[in-house]
C-alpha positions in Angstrom: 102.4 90.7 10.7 105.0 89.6 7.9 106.0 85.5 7.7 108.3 84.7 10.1 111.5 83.3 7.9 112.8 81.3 11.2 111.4 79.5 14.5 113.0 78.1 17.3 114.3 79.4 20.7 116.5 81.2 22.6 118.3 79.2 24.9 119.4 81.1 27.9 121.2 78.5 30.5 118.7 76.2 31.3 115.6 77.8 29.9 114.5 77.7 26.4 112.0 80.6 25.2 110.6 79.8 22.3 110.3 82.7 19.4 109.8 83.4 16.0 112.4 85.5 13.8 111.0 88.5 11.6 113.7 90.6 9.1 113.4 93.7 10.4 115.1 95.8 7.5 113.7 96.6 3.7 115.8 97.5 0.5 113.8 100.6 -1.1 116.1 100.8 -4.6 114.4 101.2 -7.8 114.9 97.9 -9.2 114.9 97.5 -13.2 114.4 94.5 -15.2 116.4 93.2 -18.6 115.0 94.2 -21.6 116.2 93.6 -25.5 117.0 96.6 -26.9 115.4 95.8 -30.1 111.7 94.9 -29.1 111.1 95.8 -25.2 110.9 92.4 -24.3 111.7 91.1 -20.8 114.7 88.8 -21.2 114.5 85.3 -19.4 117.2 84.2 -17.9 117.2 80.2 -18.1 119.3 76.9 -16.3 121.0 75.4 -19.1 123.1 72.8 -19.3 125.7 72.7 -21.9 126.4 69.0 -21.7 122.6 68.1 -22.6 122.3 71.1 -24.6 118.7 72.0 -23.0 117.0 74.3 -20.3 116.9 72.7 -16.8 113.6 72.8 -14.4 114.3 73.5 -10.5 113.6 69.9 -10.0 116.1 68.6 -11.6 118.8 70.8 -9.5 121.0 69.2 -7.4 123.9 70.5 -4.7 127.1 70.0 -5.1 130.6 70.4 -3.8 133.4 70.1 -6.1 136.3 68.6 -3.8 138.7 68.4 -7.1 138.2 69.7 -10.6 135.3 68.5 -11.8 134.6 66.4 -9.5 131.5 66.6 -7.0 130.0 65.3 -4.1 126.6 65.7 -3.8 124.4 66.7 -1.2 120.3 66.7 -0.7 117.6 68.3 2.0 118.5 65.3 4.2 121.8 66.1 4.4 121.5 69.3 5.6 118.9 68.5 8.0 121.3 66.1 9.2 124.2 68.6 10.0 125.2 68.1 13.7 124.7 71.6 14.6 123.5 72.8 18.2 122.1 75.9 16.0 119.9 74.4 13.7 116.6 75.1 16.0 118.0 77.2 18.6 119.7 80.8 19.2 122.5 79.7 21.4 123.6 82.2 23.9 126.8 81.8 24.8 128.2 85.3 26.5 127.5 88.7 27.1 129.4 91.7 26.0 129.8 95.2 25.9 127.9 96.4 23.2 131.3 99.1 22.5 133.6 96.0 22.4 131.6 94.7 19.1 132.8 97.0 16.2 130.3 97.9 14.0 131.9 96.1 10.7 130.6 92.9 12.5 126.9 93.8 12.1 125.6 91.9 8.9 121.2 91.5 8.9 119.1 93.0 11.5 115.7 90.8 12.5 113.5 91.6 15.0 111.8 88.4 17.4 108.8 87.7 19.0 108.1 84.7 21.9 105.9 82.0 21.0 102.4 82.8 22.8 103.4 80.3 25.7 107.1 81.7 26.4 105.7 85.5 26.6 107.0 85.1 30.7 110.4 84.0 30.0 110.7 86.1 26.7 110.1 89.3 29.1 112.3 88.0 31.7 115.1 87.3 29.7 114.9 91.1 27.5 114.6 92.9 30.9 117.7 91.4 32.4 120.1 92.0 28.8 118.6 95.6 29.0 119.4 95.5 32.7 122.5 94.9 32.4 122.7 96.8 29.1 125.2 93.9 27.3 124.6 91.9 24.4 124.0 88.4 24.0 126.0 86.6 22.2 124.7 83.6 20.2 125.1 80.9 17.3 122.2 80.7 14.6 121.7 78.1 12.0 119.8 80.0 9.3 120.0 80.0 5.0 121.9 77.1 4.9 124.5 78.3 7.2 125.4 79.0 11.0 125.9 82.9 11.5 127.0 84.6 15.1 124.1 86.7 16.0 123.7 89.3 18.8 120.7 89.9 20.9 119.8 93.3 22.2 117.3 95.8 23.4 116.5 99.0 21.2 113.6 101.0 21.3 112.0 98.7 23.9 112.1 95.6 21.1 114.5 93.0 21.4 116.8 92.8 18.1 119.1 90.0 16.6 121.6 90.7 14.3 123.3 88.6 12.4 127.3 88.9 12.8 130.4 88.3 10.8 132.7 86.2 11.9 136.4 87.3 12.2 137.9 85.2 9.1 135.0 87.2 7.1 136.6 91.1 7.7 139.3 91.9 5.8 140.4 95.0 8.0 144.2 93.7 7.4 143.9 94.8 4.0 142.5 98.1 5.3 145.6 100.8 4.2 146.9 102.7 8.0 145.6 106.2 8.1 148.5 108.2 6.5 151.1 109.9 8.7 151.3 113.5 8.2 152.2 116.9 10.5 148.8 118.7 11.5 149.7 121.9 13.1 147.5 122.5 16.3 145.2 125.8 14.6 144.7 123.2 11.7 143.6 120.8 14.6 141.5 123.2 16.9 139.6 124.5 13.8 138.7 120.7 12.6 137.4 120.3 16.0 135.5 123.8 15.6 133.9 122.4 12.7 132.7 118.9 14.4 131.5 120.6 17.7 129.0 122.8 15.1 127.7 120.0 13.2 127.4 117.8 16.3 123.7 116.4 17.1 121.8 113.6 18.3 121.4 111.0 15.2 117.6 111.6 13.6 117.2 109.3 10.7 114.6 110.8 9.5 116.4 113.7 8.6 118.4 111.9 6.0 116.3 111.6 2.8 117.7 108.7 -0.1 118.5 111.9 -2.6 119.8 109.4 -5.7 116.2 107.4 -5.3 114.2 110.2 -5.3 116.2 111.9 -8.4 115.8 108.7 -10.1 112.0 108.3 -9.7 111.8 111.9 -10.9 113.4 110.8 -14.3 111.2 107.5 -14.5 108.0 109.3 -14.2 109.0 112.4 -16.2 109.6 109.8 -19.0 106.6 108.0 -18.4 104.3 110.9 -18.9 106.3 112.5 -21.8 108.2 115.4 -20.0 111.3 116.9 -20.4 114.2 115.8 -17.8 115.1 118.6 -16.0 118.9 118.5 -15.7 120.9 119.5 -12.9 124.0 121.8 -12.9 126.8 120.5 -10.8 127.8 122.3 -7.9 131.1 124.0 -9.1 133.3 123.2 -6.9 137.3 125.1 -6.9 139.3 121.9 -7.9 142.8 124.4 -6.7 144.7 123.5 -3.9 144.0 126.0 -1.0 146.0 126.2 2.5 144.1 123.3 5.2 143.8 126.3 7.6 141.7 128.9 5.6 139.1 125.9 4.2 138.8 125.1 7.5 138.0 128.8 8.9 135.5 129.1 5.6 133.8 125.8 6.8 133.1 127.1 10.3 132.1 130.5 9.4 129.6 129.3 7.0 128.1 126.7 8.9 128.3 129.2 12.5 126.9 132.3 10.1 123.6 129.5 9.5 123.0 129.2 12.7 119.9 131.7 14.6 121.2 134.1 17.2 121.0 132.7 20.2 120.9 129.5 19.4 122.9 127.4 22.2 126.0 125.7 20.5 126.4 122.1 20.5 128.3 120.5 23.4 132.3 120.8 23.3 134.4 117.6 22.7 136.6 116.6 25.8 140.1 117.8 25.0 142.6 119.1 26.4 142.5 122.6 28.9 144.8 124.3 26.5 141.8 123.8 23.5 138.9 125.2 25.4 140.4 128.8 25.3 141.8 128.3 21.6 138.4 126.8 20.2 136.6 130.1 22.3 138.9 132.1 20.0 138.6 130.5 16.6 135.2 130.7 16.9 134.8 133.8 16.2 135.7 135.2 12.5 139.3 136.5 12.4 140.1 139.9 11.0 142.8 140.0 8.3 145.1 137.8 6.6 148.4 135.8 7.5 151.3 137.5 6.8 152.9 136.2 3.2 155.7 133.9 3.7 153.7 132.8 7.4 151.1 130.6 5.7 150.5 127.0 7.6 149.3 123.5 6.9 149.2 123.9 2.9 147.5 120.9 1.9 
Protein backbone atom coordinates (compact mmCIF):
# COMPACT_ATOMS: atom_id res chain seq x y z
CA UNK A 1 0.00 0.00 0.00
CA UNK A 2 1.43 3.40 -1.21
CA UNK A 3 1.75 6.51 1.69
CA UNK A 4 -1.34 8.02 2.21
CA UNK A 5 -0.63 11.95 1.13
CA UNK A 6 -3.86 13.01 3.41
CA UNK A 7 -5.90 11.93 6.57
CA UNK A 8 -8.95 13.04 8.08
CA UNK A 9 -12.63 12.32 7.58
CA UNK A 10 -15.62 12.44 5.77
CA UNK A 11 -18.19 14.23 7.47
CA UNK A 12 -21.56 13.09 6.45
CA UNK A 13 -24.34 15.11 8.67
CA UNK A 14 -23.60 14.17 11.93
CA UNK A 15 -21.22 11.37 11.52
CA UNK A 16 -17.54 11.66 10.88
CA UNK A 17 -15.80 8.41 9.19
CA UNK A 18 -12.51 8.71 9.41
CA UNK A 19 -10.17 7.72 6.13
CA UNK A 20 -7.07 8.09 4.64
CA UNK A 21 -6.50 9.63 0.92
CA UNK A 22 -4.36 7.61 -1.63
CA UNK A 23 -3.60 9.33 -5.42
CA UNK A 24 -5.10 6.98 -7.45
CA UNK A 25 -3.57 8.05 -10.97
CA UNK A 26 0.38 7.72 -12.33
CA UNK A 27 2.16 9.88 -15.08
CA UNK A 28 3.96 7.10 -17.34
CA UNK A 29 6.05 9.85 -19.66
CA UNK A 30 9.60 9.37 -20.43
CA UNK A 31 11.05 11.93 -18.37
CA UNK A 32 14.60 13.36 -19.46
CA UNK A 33 17.05 15.26 -17.39
CA UNK A 34 19.30 18.60 -18.43
CA UNK A 35 22.45 17.92 -19.66
CA UNK A 36 25.45 20.33 -21.01
CA UNK A 37 25.93 19.73 -24.34
CA UNK A 38 29.64 20.00 -24.13
CA UNK A 39 30.50 17.27 -21.41
CA UNK A 40 27.24 15.05 -20.55
CA UNK A 41 26.95 16.51 -17.26
CA UNK A 42 23.61 16.78 -15.33
CA UNK A 43 22.98 20.43 -14.95
CA UNK A 44 21.96 21.66 -11.27
CA UNK A 45 19.55 23.93 -11.10
CA UNK A 46 20.22 26.19 -7.82
CA UNK A 47 18.14 29.02 -5.43
CA UNK A 48 20.08 32.03 -5.93
CA UNK A 49 19.74 35.16 -4.69
CA UNK A 50 20.80 38.03 -6.67
CA UNK A 51 20.81 40.50 -3.84
CA UNK A 52 23.45 38.37 -1.75
CA UNK A 53 24.94 37.11 -4.79
CA UNK A 54 24.97 33.34 -3.39
CA UNK A 55 23.10 29.94 -3.60
CA UNK A 56 20.21 29.60 -1.09
CA UNK A 57 19.64 26.24 1.19
CA UNK A 58 15.68 25.15 1.61
CA UNK A 59 16.03 26.42 5.08
CA UNK A 60 16.58 29.57 4.50
CA UNK A 61 13.22 29.83 2.21
CA UNK A 62 10.55 31.83 3.31
CA UNK A 63 6.72 32.54 1.89
CA UNK A 64 5.67 35.39 0.79
CA UNK A 65 2.96 37.47 -0.71
CA UNK A 66 3.80 40.55 -2.50
CA UNK A 67 0.62 42.91 -1.68
CA UNK A 68 2.50 45.92 -3.80
CA UNK A 69 5.68 45.89 -5.82
CA UNK A 70 8.13 44.67 -3.93
CA UNK A 71 6.68 44.55 -1.10
CA UNK A 72 5.91 41.23 0.92
CA UNK A 73 4.16 39.91 3.72
CA UNK A 74 5.36 36.97 4.90
CA UNK A 75 3.92 33.91 6.00
CA UNK A 76 5.28 30.51 8.01
CA UNK A 77 3.89 26.76 8.78
CA UNK A 78 1.93 28.32 11.67
CA UNK A 79 0.11 30.48 9.61
CA UNK A 80 -1.18 28.09 7.50
CA UNK A 81 -2.04 25.76 10.09
CA UNK A 82 -3.81 28.52 11.47
CA UNK A 83 -6.21 29.23 8.37
CA UNK A 84 -9.82 29.15 9.65
CA UNK A 85 -10.87 26.53 7.36
CA UNK A 86 -13.66 23.83 8.14
CA UNK A 87 -11.55 21.72 5.40
CA UNK A 88 -8.31 21.50 6.78
CA UNK A 89 -8.97 17.90 8.45
CA UNK A 90 -12.14 17.00 6.98
CA UNK A 91 -13.97 16.24 3.49
CA UNK A 92 -17.02 18.30 3.96
CA UNK A 93 -20.04 17.00 2.23
CA UNK A 94 -22.20 19.42 1.47
CA UNK A 95 -24.78 18.08 -1.47
CA UNK A 96 -25.46 15.48 -3.72
CA UNK A 97 -25.71 15.67 -7.48
CA UNK A 98 -26.31 14.11 -10.50
CA UNK A 99 -23.22 12.83 -11.66
CA UNK A 100 -24.53 14.20 -15.65
CA UNK A 101 -25.02 17.69 -14.12
CA UNK A 102 -21.01 17.89 -13.25
CA UNK A 103 -19.31 18.49 -16.75
CA UNK A 104 -16.37 16.73 -17.15
CA UNK A 105 -13.86 19.98 -17.50
CA UNK A 106 -14.46 20.18 -13.64
CA UNK A 107 -12.55 16.92 -12.87
CA UNK A 108 -8.99 17.93 -11.85
CA UNK A 109 -6.96 14.66 -9.59
CA UNK A 110 -8.49 11.46 -9.05
CA UNK A 111 -7.59 9.64 -5.33
CA UNK A 112 -8.93 6.78 -4.10
CA UNK A 113 -9.85 6.42 0.05
CA UNK A 114 -9.84 3.96 2.52
CA UNK A 115 -11.72 4.18 6.32
CA UNK A 116 -9.56 4.24 9.26
CA UNK A 117 -9.67 0.51 10.73
CA UNK A 118 -12.42 1.79 13.37
CA UNK A 119 -14.77 3.68 10.84
CA UNK A 120 -14.87 0.46 8.36
CA UNK A 121 -19.05 0.37 9.61
CA UNK A 122 -19.80 3.84 8.76
CA UNK A 123 -17.27 4.01 5.71
CA UNK A 124 -19.62 1.05 4.15
CA UNK A 125 -22.62 2.58 5.12
CA UNK A 126 -22.10 5.78 3.78
CA UNK A 127 -20.53 4.22 0.01
CA UNK A 128 -23.67 2.00 -0.19
CA UNK A 129 -26.12 4.75 0.19
CA UNK A 130 -24.15 7.40 -2.61
CA UNK A 131 -24.14 4.22 -4.84
CA UNK A 132 -27.73 3.70 -3.87
CA UNK A 133 -28.77 6.63 -4.86
CA UNK A 134 -26.23 6.77 -7.61
CA UNK A 135 -25.35 10.85 -6.99
CA UNK A 136 -22.18 12.36 -6.06
CA UNK A 137 -21.13 13.86 -3.04
CA UNK A 138 -20.18 17.03 -3.09
CA UNK A 139 -17.42 18.27 -0.69
CA UNK A 140 -14.67 20.96 0.39
CA UNK A 141 -10.94 19.62 0.88
CA UNK A 142 -8.15 21.50 2.39
CA UNK A 143 -5.14 19.75 0.75
CA UNK A 144 -1.44 21.25 -0.90
CA UNK A 145 -1.76 24.33 0.61
CA UNK A 146 -5.12 25.08 -0.71
CA UNK A 147 -9.03 24.15 -0.41
CA UNK A 148 -10.16 22.23 -3.63
CA UNK A 149 -14.05 21.10 -4.28
CA UNK A 150 -13.86 17.37 -4.39
CA UNK A 151 -16.49 14.84 -5.48
CA UNK A 152 -17.08 11.51 -3.87
CA UNK A 153 -18.27 8.51 -5.87
CA UNK A 154 -18.59 4.87 -6.42
CA UNK A 155 -16.70 3.22 -9.44
CA UNK A 156 -15.84 -0.20 -9.80
CA UNK A 157 -17.03 -1.04 -6.24
CA UNK A 158 -14.24 1.61 -4.67
CA UNK A 159 -15.18 4.77 -3.56
CA UNK A 160 -13.23 7.74 -5.49
CA UNK A 161 -12.65 11.55 -4.74
CA UNK A 162 -11.75 13.82 -7.22
CA UNK A 163 -10.62 16.85 -6.89
CA UNK A 164 -12.75 19.69 -8.80
CA UNK A 165 -12.23 23.07 -10.31
CA UNK A 166 -13.97 25.67 -9.26
CA UNK A 167 -16.05 27.82 -11.64
CA UNK A 168 -13.72 31.07 -11.71
CA UNK A 169 -10.91 28.37 -12.80
CA UNK A 170 -12.67 27.34 -16.46
CA UNK A 171 -12.34 29.59 -18.96
CA UNK A 172 -15.15 28.02 -21.29
CA UNK A 173 -16.14 31.87 -22.08
CA UNK A 174 -13.15 32.14 -24.08
CA UNK A 175 -14.12 28.82 -25.76
CA UNK A 176 -14.86 30.12 -29.70
CA UNK A 177 -19.05 28.91 -30.56
CA UNK A 178 -19.05 25.90 -32.81
CA UNK A 179 -19.19 27.61 -36.32
CA UNK A 180 -22.57 28.07 -38.07
CA UNK A 181 -22.61 26.35 -41.32
CA UNK A 182 -25.53 24.53 -43.69
CA UNK A 183 -25.18 20.56 -43.35
CA UNK A 184 -27.41 19.05 -45.91
CA UNK A 185 -29.34 16.03 -44.30
CA UNK A 186 -27.23 12.92 -46.61
CA UNK A 187 -24.06 14.85 -45.22
CA UNK A 188 -25.85 14.43 -41.81
CA UNK A 189 -27.26 10.77 -41.99
CA UNK A 190 -23.85 9.55 -43.30
CA UNK A 191 -21.94 11.24 -40.22
CA UNK A 192 -24.24 9.39 -38.13
CA UNK A 193 -23.51 6.17 -40.25
CA UNK A 194 -20.09 6.59 -39.41
CA UNK A 195 -20.57 7.01 -35.46
CA UNK A 196 -23.20 4.11 -35.17
CA UNK A 197 -20.06 1.81 -36.75
CA UNK A 198 -17.39 2.90 -34.59
CA UNK A 199 -19.73 2.90 -31.49
CA UNK A 200 -18.60 0.53 -28.41
CA UNK A 201 -18.48 0.23 -24.86
CA UNK A 202 -15.25 2.32 -23.63
CA UNK A 203 -12.18 -0.50 -22.98
CA UNK A 204 -9.12 1.29 -21.92
CA UNK A 205 -7.11 -1.12 -22.42
CA UNK A 206 -7.47 -1.05 -25.95
CA UNK A 207 -5.83 2.31 -26.27
CA UNK A 208 -2.05 1.89 -26.16
CA UNK A 209 0.36 5.45 -25.38
CA UNK A 210 1.70 5.08 -29.25
CA UNK A 211 4.26 8.37 -28.88
CA UNK A 212 5.76 6.54 -25.47
CA UNK A 213 6.30 3.47 -26.86
CA UNK A 214 7.92 5.09 -30.32
CA UNK A 215 10.01 7.07 -28.03
CA UNK A 216 11.41 4.15 -25.87
CA UNK A 217 12.10 2.48 -29.18
CA UNK A 218 14.56 5.32 -30.19
CA UNK A 219 16.11 5.43 -26.54
CA UNK A 220 17.01 1.83 -26.51
CA UNK A 221 17.94 1.61 -30.24
CA UNK A 222 20.51 4.35 -29.28
CA UNK A 223 21.57 2.84 -26.29
CA UNK A 224 22.60 -0.44 -27.84
CA UNK A 225 24.04 1.22 -31.05
CA UNK A 226 21.30 0.51 -33.67
CA UNK A 227 20.01 2.31 -36.37
CA UNK A 228 16.56 4.26 -35.86
CA UNK A 229 14.18 2.93 -37.97
CA UNK A 230 12.31 5.88 -39.47
CA UNK A 231 8.78 5.97 -40.20
CA UNK A 232 7.08 7.13 -43.49
CA UNK A 233 4.16 9.42 -42.92
CA UNK A 234 0.94 8.27 -43.85
CA UNK A 235 0.21 10.28 -47.11
CA UNK A 236 -2.55 11.78 -46.70
CA UNK A 237 -4.61 13.82 -49.92
CA UNK A 238 -4.18 17.43 -48.55
CA UNK A 239 -7.12 18.42 -51.71
CA UNK A 240 -10.37 19.55 -50.83
CA UNK A 241 -12.89 16.68 -51.66
CA UNK A 242 -16.90 17.09 -51.49
CA UNK A 243 -18.12 16.34 -47.29
CA UNK A 244 -20.48 13.79 -48.82
CA UNK A 245 -18.18 11.35 -50.71
CA UNK A 246 -15.36 11.32 -47.59
CA UNK A 247 -17.99 10.50 -45.64
CA UNK A 248 -19.37 7.47 -47.88
CA UNK A 249 -15.37 6.41 -48.20
CA UNK A 250 -15.28 6.50 -44.31
CA UNK A 251 -18.27 4.17 -43.80
CA UNK A 252 -17.46 1.78 -46.46
CA UNK A 253 -14.01 1.22 -45.20
CA UNK A 254 -14.66 0.91 -41.79
CA UNK A 255 -18.30 -1.39 -42.70
CA UNK A 256 -15.90 -3.46 -45.41
CA UNK A 257 -13.55 -4.32 -41.88
CA UNK A 258 -16.16 -5.59 -40.28
CA UNK A 259 -16.77 -9.96 -40.29
CA UNK A 260 -19.92 -11.08 -41.96
CA UNK A 261 -22.29 -11.42 -39.72
CA UNK A 262 -21.09 -9.50 -37.24
CA UNK A 263 -24.28 -7.64 -35.46
CA UNK A 264 -23.86 -3.75 -36.02
CA UNK A 265 -23.54 -1.50 -33.14
CA UNK A 266 -26.83 -0.06 -31.65
CA UNK A 267 -28.53 2.93 -33.76
CA UNK A 268 -28.48 6.52 -32.24
CA UNK A 269 -32.08 7.79 -31.33
CA UNK A 270 -33.13 10.09 -34.10
CA UNK A 271 -35.66 10.86 -35.83
CA UNK A 272 -38.30 8.12 -37.75
CA UNK A 273 -37.35 9.76 -41.04
CA UNK A 274 -33.32 8.58 -40.31
CA UNK A 275 -33.91 5.01 -39.61
CA UNK A 276 -35.04 4.25 -43.27
CA UNK A 277 -32.29 6.77 -44.77
CA UNK A 278 -29.35 5.34 -42.48
CA UNK A 279 -30.80 1.53 -43.73
CA UNK A 280 -30.04 2.93 -47.19
CA UNK A 281 -26.71 4.64 -46.87
CA UNK A 282 -25.45 1.73 -45.41
CA UNK A 283 -25.14 -0.01 -48.10
CA UNK A 284 -22.39 1.04 -50.94
CA UNK A 285 -24.04 3.19 -53.59
CA UNK A 286 -23.66 2.36 -57.21
CA UNK A 287 -22.50 5.32 -59.48
CA UNK A 288 -21.73 8.77 -59.20
CA UNK A 289 -23.71 12.21 -58.72
CA UNK A 290 -24.61 13.71 -61.65
CA UNK A 291 -22.01 16.81 -62.51
CA UNK A 292 -23.38 20.10 -61.68
CA UNK A 293 -25.60 17.94 -58.60
CA UNK A 294 -22.59 17.68 -56.25
CA UNK A 295 -23.54 18.54 -52.38
CA UNK A 296 -21.94 19.77 -49.22
CA UNK A 297 -18.42 20.72 -50.84
CA UNK A 298 -16.37 21.32 -47.97
Amino acid sequence: MPRAIWSGAIGFGMVNIPIKVYSATSSKSISFHQLHDKCQTRIKEMRWCPSCDRKVEWEEISKGYEYSKGQYVILDENDFDQLPLPSKNLVDVQAFVDAEQVEPIYFEKTYFIEPEASAKRPFSLFAEALKGKEKLAIARIAMRSRERLCALRISDGKLLLSTLLWQDEIKLEDAPEIPESKISKQELTMAYSLIDLLSKDFAPEEFEDNYREALQKVIDAKIEGEPIKESKPDKKDKRVVNLFDALKASVDRIDGKKPAGEVRAKKTKQPAKRTSAARAVAKPRTGTLKKGKRRGAA
